[in-house]
VEXDREN-2710 file (C-alpha; in Angstrom, 1 decimal):
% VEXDREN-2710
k/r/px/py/pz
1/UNK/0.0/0.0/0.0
2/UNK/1.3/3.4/-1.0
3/UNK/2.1/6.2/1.6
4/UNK/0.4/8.5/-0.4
5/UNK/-1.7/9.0/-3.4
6/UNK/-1.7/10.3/-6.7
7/UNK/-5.0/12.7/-6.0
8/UNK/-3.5/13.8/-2.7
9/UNK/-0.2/15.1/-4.2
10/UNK/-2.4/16.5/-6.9
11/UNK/-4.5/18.6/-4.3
12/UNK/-1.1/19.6/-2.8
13/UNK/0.0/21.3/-6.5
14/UNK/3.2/18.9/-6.0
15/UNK/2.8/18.3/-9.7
16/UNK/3.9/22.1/-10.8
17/UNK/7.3/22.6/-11.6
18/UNK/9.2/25.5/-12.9
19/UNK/9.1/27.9/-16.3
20/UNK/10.5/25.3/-18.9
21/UNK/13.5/27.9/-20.0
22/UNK/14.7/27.5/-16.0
23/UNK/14.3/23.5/-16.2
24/UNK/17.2/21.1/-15.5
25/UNK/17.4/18.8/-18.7
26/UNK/18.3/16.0/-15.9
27/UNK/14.6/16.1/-14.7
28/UNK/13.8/14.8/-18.0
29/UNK/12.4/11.4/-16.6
30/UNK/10.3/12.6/-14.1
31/UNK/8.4/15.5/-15.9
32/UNK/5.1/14.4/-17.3
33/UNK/4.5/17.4/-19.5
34/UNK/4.4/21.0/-20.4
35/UNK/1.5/23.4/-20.0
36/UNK/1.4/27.0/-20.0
37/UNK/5.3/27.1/-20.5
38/UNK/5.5/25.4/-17.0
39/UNK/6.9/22.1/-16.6
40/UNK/4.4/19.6/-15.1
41/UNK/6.0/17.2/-13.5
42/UNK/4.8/12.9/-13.2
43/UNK/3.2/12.3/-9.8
44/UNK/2.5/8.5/-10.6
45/UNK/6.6/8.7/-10.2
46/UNK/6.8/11.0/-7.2
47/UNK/4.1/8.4/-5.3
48/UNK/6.3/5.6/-6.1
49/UNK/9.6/7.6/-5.3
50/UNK/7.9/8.6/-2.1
51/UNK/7.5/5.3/-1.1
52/UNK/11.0/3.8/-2.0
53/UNK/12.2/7.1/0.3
54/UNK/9.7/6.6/3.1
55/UNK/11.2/3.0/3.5
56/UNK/14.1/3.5/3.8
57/UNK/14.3/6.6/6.5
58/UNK/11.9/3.6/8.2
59/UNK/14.5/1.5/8.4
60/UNK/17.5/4.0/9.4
61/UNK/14.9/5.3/12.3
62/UNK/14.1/1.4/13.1
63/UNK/18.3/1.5/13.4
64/UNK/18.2/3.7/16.8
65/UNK/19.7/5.8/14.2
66/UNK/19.1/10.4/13.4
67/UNK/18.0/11.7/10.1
68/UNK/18.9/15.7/10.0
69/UNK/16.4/17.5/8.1
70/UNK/17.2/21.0/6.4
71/UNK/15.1/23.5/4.5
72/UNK/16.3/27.3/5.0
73/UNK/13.9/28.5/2.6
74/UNK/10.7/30.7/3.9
75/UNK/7.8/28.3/2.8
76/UNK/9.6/25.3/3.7
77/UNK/11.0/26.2/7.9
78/UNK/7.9/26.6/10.2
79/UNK/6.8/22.8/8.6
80/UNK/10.1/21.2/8.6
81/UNK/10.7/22.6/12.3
82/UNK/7.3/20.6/13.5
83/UNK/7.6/17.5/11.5
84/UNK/10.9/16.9/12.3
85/UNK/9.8/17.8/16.1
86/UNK/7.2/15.5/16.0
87/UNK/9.3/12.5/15.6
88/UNK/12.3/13.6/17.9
89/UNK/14.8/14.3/14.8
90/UNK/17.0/17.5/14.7
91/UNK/16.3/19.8/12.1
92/UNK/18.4/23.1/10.4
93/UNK/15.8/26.1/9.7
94/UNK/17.9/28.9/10.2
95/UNK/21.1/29.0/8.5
96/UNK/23.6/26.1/7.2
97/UNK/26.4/26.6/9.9
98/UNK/29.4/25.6/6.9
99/UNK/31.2/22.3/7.9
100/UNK/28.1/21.3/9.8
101/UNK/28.9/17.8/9.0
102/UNK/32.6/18.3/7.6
103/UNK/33.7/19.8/10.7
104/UNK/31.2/18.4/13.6
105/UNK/33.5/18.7/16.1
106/UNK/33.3/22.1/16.2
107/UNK/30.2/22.3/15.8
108/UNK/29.4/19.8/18.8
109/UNK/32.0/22.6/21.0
110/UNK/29.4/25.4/20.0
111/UNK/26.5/23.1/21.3
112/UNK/28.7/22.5/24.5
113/UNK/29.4/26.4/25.2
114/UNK/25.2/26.9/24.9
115/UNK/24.7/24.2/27.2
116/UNK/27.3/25.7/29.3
117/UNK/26.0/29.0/29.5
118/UNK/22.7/27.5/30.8
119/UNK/24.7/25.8/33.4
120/UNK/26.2/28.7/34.6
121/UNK/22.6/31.1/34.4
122/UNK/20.7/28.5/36.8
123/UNK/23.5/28.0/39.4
124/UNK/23.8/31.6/39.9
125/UNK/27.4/32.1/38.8
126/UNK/26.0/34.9/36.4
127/UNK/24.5/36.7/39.1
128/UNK/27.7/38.6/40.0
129/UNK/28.4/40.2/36.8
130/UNK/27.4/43.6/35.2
131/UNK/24.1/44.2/33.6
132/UNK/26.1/44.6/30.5
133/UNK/28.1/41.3/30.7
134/UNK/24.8/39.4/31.4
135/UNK/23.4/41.2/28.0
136/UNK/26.3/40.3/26.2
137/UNK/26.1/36.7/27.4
138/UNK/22.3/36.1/27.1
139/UNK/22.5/37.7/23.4
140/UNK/25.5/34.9/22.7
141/UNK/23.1/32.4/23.7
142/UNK/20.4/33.3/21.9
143/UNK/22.7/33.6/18.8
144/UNK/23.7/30.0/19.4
145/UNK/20.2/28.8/19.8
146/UNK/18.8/30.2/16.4
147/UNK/21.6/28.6/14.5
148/UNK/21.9/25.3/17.0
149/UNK/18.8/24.8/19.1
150/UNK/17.7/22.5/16.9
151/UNK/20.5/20.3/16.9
152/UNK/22.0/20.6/20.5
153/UNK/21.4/16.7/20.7
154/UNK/22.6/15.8/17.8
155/UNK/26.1/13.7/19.7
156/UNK/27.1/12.0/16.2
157/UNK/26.5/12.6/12.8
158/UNK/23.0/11.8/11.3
159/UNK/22.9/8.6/9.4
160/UNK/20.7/10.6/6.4
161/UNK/20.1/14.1/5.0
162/UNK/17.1/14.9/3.9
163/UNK/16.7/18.6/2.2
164/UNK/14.0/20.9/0.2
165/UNK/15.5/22.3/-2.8
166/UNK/18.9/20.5/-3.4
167/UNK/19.8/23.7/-5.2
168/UNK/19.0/26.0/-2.3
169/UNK/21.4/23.8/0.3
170/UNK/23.6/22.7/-2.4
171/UNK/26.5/23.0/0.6
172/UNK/24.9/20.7/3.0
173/UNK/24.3/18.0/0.2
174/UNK/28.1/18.6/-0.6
175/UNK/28.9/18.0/2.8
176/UNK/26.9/14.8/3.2
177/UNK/28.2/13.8/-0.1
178/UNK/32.0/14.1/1.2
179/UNK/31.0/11.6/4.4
180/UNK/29.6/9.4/2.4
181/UNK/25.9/9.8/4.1
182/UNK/23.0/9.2/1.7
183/UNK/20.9/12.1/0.7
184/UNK/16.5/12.8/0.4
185/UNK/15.9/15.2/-1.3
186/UNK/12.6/16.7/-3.0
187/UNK/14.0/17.9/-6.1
188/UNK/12.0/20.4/-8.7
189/UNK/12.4/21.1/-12.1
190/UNK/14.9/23.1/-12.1
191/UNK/17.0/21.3/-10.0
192/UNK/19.8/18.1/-10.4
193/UNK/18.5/15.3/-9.2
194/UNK/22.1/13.1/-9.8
195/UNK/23.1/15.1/-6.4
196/UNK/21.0/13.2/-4.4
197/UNK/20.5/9.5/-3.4
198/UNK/17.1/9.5/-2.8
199/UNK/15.3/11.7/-5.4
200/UNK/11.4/13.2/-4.6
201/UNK/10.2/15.2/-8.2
202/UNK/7.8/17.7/-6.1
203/UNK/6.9/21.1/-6.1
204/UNK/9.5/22.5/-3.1
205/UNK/8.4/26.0/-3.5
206/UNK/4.9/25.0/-2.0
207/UNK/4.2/24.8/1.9
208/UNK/0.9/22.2/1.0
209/UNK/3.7/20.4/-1.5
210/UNK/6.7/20.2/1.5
211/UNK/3.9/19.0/4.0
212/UNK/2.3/16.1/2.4
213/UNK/5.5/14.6/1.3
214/UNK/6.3/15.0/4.9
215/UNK/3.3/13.5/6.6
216/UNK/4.2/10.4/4.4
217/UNK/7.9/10.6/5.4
218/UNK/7.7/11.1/9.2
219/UNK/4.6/9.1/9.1
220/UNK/7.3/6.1/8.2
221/UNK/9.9/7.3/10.7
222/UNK/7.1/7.4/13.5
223/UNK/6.8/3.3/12.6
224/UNK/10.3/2.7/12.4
225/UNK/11.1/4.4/15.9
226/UNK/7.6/2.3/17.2
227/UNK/8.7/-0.9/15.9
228/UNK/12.5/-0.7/17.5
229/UNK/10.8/0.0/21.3
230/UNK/8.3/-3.0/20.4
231/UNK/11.4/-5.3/19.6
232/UNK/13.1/-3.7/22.7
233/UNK/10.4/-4.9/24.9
234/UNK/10.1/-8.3/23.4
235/UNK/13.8/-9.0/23.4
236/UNK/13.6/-7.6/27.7
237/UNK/10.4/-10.0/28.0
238/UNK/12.2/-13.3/25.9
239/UNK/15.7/-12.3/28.3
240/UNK/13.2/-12.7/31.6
241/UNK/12.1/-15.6/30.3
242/UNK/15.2/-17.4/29.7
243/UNK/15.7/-16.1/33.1
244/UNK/13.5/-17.1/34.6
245/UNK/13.5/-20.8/32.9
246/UNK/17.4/-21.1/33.9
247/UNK/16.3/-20.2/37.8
248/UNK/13.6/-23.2/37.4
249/UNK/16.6/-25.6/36.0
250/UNK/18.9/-24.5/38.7
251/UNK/16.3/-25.0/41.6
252/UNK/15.1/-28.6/40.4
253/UNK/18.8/-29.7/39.7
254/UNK/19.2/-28.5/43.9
255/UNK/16.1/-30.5/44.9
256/UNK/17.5/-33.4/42.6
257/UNK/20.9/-33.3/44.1
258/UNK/19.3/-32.9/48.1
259/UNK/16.7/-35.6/47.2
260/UNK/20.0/-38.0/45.9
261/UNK/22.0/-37.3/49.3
END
């Protein structure tokens, strides 16, 4: 069963592309038509693409593992930001810090001085400085949280990227591409879609377009992260068992051996 469907993406205007003079010749596949000088692009392909996507972020959430979703682009922040909220992955809204992923560990010692900060503000170490120093501090943080928030617990790198408009965060699929992690990406018209592993043809100009592909895909990580506690419980409950069994064995093999003397 599909994730999605053809009538839904349809409602979402996932099917409009770009003016065909600003079209990407590599696109070619997975455009449908041309109306109105506008590039229409094949959702029978996007539903299927959306699928072959959706199972696989499944399987890297099943994992224990983090996808890092990033879409600086207006349309595409505030729904990106509560998607990726909803199921507990980190998420870049604001601005690509550069060597985000080539150069974690400085990234990670930016995340640490945030966390720091707030150490310092609630034990009251702050509290003998200047009105001025506190300013300076508490705008510091603040900075750090706009560009970091998102990802303060983000501890290793993300198994997956998954971005709106490859073209628009061309440096964090460049990035990703150096480490080797694979790459989702909704790609339009006008866009390459050999830069990415995982290619969505969708409309990422649109907030309805960005947030039914979404649904679909978070929808998937939501059963992944389900499916790894269910497993977790099961392999808890089967170790208790074979606890317990061994405690039985041990206890008749006692009686056996008191009975003998």
């Amino acid at each position: 069963m599909s994730r999605t469907s053809f009538d839904s993406l349809l409602e979402a205007g996932c099917h409009f592309g770009h003016l065909k003079r600003k079209w990407n010749p590599a696109m070619a596949p997975y455009i449908f038509m041309e109306r109105n000088g506008i590039h229409i692009i094949d959702l029978h392909k996007t539903v299927a693409k959306i699928d072959e996507s959706a199972e696989a972020l499944k399987a890297i959430a099943k994992q224990g593992k983090r996808v890092l979703f990033v879409a600086t682009k207006k349309q595409a922040k505030q729904v990106v930001a509560d998607k990726a909220a909803s199921v507990g992955m980190p998420y870049v809204t604001e601005r690509w810090p550069g060597g985000m992923l080539t150069n974690f560990p400085t990234i990670r010692k930016a995340v640490k001085k945030m966390a720091n900060i707030d150490k310092l503000m609630s034990d009251g170490t702050y509290a003998n400085l200047s009105k001025r120093e506190i300013l300076q501090i508490t705008r510091q943080r603040a900075k750090l949280e706009k560009n970091l928030g998102s990802i303060a617990d983000l501890t290793r790198l993300p198994a997956a990227l998954f971005v709106v408009d490859v073209c628009k965060e061309h440096i964090a699929v460049r990035e990703a591409h150096r480490l080797g992690i694979p790459v989702f990406g909704m790609v339009d018209t006008n866009s390459d879609p050999n830069v990415v592993d995982y290619v969505i043809p969708a409309n990422d100009d649109s907030n309805k377009s960005i947030e039914v592909v979404l649904d679909a895909l978070c929808g998937a990580i939501a059963e992944g992260i389900e499916e790894r506690k269910a497993e977790k419980v099961d392999a808890e409950a089967a170790g208790e068992a074979e606890e317990a069994k061994a405690e039985k064995q041990s206890s008749q093999a006692r009686t056996e051996e008191e009975a003998a003397e």
